[in-house]
Residue, then its C-alpha position, 0 to 999 in steps of 0.5 A: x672278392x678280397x683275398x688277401x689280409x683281411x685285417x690289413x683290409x679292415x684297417x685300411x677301410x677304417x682309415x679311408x672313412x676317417x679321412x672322408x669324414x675329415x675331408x668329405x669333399x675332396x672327392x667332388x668335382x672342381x674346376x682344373x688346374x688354371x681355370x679357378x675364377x678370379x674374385x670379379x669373375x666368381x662375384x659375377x657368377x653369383x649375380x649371373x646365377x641370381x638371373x640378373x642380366x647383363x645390363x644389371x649386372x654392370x649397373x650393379x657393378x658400376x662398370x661397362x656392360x662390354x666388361x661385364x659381356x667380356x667376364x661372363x664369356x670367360x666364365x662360360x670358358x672355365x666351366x666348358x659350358x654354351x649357356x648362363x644356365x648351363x652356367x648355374x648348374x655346373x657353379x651349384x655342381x662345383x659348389x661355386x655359389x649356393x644351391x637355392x641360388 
């Protein structure tokens, strides 16, 4: 229970859902500090999540599948997760790609 200035309360409420209606994801979830993909790794993460393989992947690419192997376990590195799909579900999370990917 709030005990206090109820106006000042009031004000205050009304302040903090006009700045959520300005601002209404700066409360989701992001990637930390340091661990933002780079451009070649967030283009692979789209492709990862349209469930192309590895091999498709550097065709589509055009470079070497070690590369490509070499970007994926990174990215699996930056969103703390074991799995490609694990993968797709913290980028939709993150807003990383889009959800009907």
């Amino acid at each position: 229970d709030w005990d206090g200035n109820k106006a000042w309360r009031k004000r205050l409420m009304a302040a903090v859902r006009t700045q959520a209606a300005f601002y209404p994801h700066f409360l989701e979830p992001r990637l930390a500090p340091g661990e933002e993909l780079t451009p070649t790794e967030l283009q692979i993460l789209h492709l990862l999540c349209a469930d192309k393989s590895n091999a498709e992947i550097a065709q589509i690419m055009d470079v070497k599948l070690p590369t490509v192997k070499t970007h994926v376990s990174h990215i699996l590195e930056k969103l703390d997760v074991k799995r490609r799909a694990e993968a797709k579900t913290a980028a939709k999370k993150l807003h990383l790609v889009q959800d009907d990917l």
